[in-house]
N, C-alpha and C positions, 0 to 999 in steps of 0.2 A: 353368074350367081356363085358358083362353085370358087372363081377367085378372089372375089368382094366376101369368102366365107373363111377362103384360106389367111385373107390377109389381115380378118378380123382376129384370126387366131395367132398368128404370127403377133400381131398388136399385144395381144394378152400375153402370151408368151413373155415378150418383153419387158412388157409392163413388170410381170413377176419377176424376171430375173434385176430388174433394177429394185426395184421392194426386195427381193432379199441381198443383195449387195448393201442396201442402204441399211438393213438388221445387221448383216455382216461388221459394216463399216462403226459403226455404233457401240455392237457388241467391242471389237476392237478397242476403240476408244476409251470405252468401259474400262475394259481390262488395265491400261494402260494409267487410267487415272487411281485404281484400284495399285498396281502394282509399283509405282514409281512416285518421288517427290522431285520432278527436275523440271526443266524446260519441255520433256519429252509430254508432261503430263500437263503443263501449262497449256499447248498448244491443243492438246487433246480436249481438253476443258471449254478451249475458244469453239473449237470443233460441234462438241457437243450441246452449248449453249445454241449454237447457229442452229441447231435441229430444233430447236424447242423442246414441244411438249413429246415428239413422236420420241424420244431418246426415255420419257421416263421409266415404262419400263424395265428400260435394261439399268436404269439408275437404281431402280426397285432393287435388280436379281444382286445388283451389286452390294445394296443396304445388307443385304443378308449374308455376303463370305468376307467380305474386305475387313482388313483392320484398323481399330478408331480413328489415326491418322487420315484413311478417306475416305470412312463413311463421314468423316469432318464435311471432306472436298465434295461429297456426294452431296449434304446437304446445302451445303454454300451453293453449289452448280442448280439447285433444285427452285433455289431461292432469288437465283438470279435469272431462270427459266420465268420465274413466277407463273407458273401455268397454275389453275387451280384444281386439278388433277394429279399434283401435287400434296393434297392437302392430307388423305387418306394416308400416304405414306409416308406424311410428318407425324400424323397422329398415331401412326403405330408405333414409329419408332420414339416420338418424345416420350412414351409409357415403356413399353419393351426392351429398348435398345440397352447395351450392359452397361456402358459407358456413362459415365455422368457431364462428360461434356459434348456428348453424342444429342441426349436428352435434351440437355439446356439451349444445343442450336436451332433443336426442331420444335423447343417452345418460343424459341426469342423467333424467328419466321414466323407462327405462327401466329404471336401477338402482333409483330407489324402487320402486316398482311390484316389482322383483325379491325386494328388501328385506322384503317383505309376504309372509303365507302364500295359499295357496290355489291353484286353478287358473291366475288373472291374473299371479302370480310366479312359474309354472312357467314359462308361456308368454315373461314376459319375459327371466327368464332366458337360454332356450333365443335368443331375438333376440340378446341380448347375445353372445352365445357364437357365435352363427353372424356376426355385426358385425365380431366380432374376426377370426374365420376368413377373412373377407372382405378386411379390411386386410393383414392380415398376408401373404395372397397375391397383396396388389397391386392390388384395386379399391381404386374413392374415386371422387370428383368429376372430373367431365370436365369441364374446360374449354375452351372455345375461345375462340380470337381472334380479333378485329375483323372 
Protein backbone atom coordinates (compact mmCIF):
# COMPACT_ATOMS: atom_id res chain seq x y z
CA UNK A 1 0.00 0.00 0.00
CA UNK A 2 2.48 2.53 1.23
CA UNK A 3 4.51 1.95 -2.43
CA UNK A 4 1.32 1.92 -4.78
CA UNK A 5 0.98 5.45 -2.51
CA UNK A 6 4.43 6.63 -3.02
CA UNK A 7 4.41 5.95 -6.46
CA UNK A 8 1.08 7.63 -7.03
CA UNK A 9 2.77 10.59 -5.69
CA UNK A 10 6.01 10.38 -7.53
CA UNK A 11 3.30 10.20 -10.88
CA UNK A 12 1.84 13.69 -9.68
CA UNK A 13 4.84 15.01 -9.04
CA UNK A 14 5.75 14.65 -12.42
CA UNK A 15 2.91 15.18 -14.03
CA UNK A 16 3.54 18.85 -12.56
CA UNK A 17 6.78 19.26 -13.25
CA UNK A 18 6.08 18.57 -16.94
CA UNK A 19 2.86 21.13 -16.78
CA UNK A 20 5.05 23.70 -15.60
CA UNK A 21 8.07 23.18 -18.12
CA UNK A 22 5.34 23.23 -20.72
CA UNK A 23 4.02 26.96 -19.10
CA UNK A 24 7.77 27.53 -19.02
CA UNK A 25 8.22 26.42 -22.53
CA UNK A 26 5.36 28.68 -23.99
CA UNK A 27 5.98 31.49 -21.82
CA UNK A 28 9.40 31.45 -23.57
CA UNK A 29 8.12 31.26 -26.90
CA UNK A 30 5.86 34.18 -25.95
CA UNK A 31 8.44 36.19 -25.23
CA UNK A 32 10.38 35.51 -28.27
CA UNK A 33 7.53 36.22 -30.67
CA UNK A 34 6.98 39.42 -28.52
CA UNK A 35 10.56 40.37 -28.67
CA UNK A 36 12.07 39.54 -32.24
CA UNK A 37 10.85 39.78 -36.11
CA UNK A 38 13.29 36.96 -37.57
CA UNK A 39 13.29 33.37 -38.12
CA UNK A 40 13.98 33.03 -34.38
CA UNK A 41 10.33 34.21 -33.99
CA UNK A 42 8.95 32.33 -37.01
CA UNK A 43 9.80 29.02 -35.44
CA UNK A 44 8.54 30.21 -32.11
CA UNK A 45 5.23 30.81 -33.90
CA UNK A 46 5.20 27.04 -35.44
CA UNK A 47 5.91 26.06 -31.82
CA UNK A 48 3.16 27.80 -30.30
CA UNK A 49 0.49 27.12 -33.03
CA UNK A 50 1.43 23.21 -32.22
CA UNK A 51 0.06 23.89 -28.51
CA UNK A 52 -3.18 25.17 -29.62
CA UNK A 53 -5.51 26.57 -27.34
CA UNK A 54 -3.35 25.64 -24.06
CA UNK A 55 -0.66 28.60 -25.27
CA UNK A 56 -3.62 31.29 -25.20
CA UNK A 57 -2.99 32.48 -22.17
CA UNK A 58 0.16 33.43 -22.36
CA UNK A 59 -0.94 34.87 -25.92
CA UNK A 60 -3.32 36.97 -23.64
CA UNK A 61 -0.34 38.32 -21.02
CA UNK A 62 1.41 38.91 -24.17
CA UNK A 63 -1.76 41.23 -25.80
CA UNK A 64 -1.10 43.44 -23.01
CA UNK A 65 3.03 44.51 -23.04
CA UNK A 66 4.30 43.77 -26.62
CA UNK A 67 4.47 46.39 -29.30
CA UNK A 68 1.97 46.59 -32.34
CA UNK A 69 4.41 44.80 -34.56
CA UNK A 70 3.36 41.53 -32.32
CA UNK A 71 0.37 42.05 -30.81
CA UNK A 72 -0.04 41.97 -35.02
CA UNK A 73 1.85 38.26 -34.81
CA UNK A 74 -0.11 37.51 -31.56
CA UNK A 75 -3.30 38.03 -33.22
CA UNK A 76 -2.48 36.11 -36.52
CA UNK A 77 -1.11 33.17 -34.19
CA UNK A 78 -4.66 33.38 -32.35
CA UNK A 79 -6.41 33.14 -35.63
CA UNK A 80 -4.56 30.51 -36.88
CA UNK A 81 -4.94 28.52 -33.44
CA UNK A 82 -8.57 29.19 -34.13
CA UNK A 83 -9.49 27.97 -30.70
CA UNK A 84 -12.69 29.73 -29.76
CA UNK A 85 -11.41 30.69 -26.41
CA UNK A 86 -9.84 32.88 -28.38
CA UNK A 87 -12.88 34.88 -29.06
CA UNK A 88 -12.99 36.97 -25.49
CA UNK A 89 -9.52 38.22 -26.30
CA UNK A 90 -10.19 39.36 -29.79
CA UNK A 91 -13.05 41.17 -28.56
CA UNK A 92 -11.20 42.97 -25.94
CA UNK A 93 -8.65 43.87 -27.85
CA UNK A 94 -10.78 44.83 -31.45
CA UNK A 95 -12.34 47.78 -28.80
CA UNK A 96 -9.38 48.46 -26.32
CA UNK A 97 -6.20 47.91 -28.14
CA UNK A 98 -4.31 51.50 -29.04
CA UNK A 99 -3.39 50.49 -32.41
CA UNK A 100 -5.60 50.79 -35.31
CA UNK A 101 -4.44 48.04 -37.08
CA UNK A 102 -4.29 45.88 -33.88
CA UNK A 103 -8.22 46.49 -33.81
CA UNK A 104 -8.81 45.96 -37.41
CA UNK A 105 -7.11 42.37 -37.13
CA UNK A 106 -9.09 41.38 -34.26
CA UNK A 107 -12.30 42.49 -36.10
CA UNK A 108 -11.41 40.87 -39.60
CA UNK A 109 -10.85 37.22 -37.35
CA UNK A 110 -13.71 37.93 -35.89
CA UNK A 111 -15.91 38.42 -38.87
CA UNK A 112 -14.49 35.21 -40.50
CA UNK A 113 -14.79 33.08 -37.93
CA UNK A 114 -18.40 34.66 -37.85
CA UNK A 115 -18.77 33.97 -41.48
CA UNK A 116 -18.51 30.08 -40.68
CA UNK A 117 -21.22 27.82 -39.09
CA UNK A 118 -21.16 26.09 -35.89
CA UNK A 119 -20.64 27.03 -32.22
CA UNK A 120 -17.08 29.23 -32.94
CA UNK A 121 -19.59 31.61 -35.33
CA UNK A 122 -22.06 31.98 -32.80
CA UNK A 123 -19.67 32.89 -30.22
CA UNK A 124 -17.93 35.25 -32.69
CA UNK A 125 -20.63 36.86 -33.78
CA UNK A 126 -22.21 37.55 -30.40
CA UNK A 127 -18.17 39.41 -29.79
CA UNK A 128 -18.89 41.32 -32.79
CA UNK A 129 -22.20 42.60 -31.69
CA UNK A 130 -21.14 43.33 -28.22
CA UNK A 131 -17.56 45.32 -30.09
CA UNK A 132 -20.09 47.41 -31.71
CA UNK A 133 -22.20 48.01 -28.50
CA UNK A 134 -19.01 48.90 -26.90
CA UNK A 135 -18.13 51.70 -29.44
CA UNK A 136 -20.92 52.93 -30.03
CA UNK A 137 -21.30 54.03 -26.30
CA UNK A 138 -18.00 55.37 -26.24
CA UNK A 139 -15.36 52.84 -25.08
CA UNK A 140 -12.08 52.31 -27.12
CA UNK A 141 -8.49 52.72 -26.29
CA UNK A 142 -7.05 54.71 -23.55
CA UNK A 143 -4.52 56.57 -24.20
CA UNK A 144 -2.18 58.39 -22.18
CA UNK A 145 0.38 60.93 -22.29
CA UNK A 146 3.98 61.22 -21.68
Amino acid sequence: MKRSGALVGALAILATACDDRTARDIHADVHVVTTRDDGLASAAMERLAARGGAALVHLETGMHTAPDSARLRLVALMRRIGDPDAIPILRHAAVFDVSDEVRAACDDTLKTWAGESGSRAARAQQALTLAAEKRASGHGPVVRGP
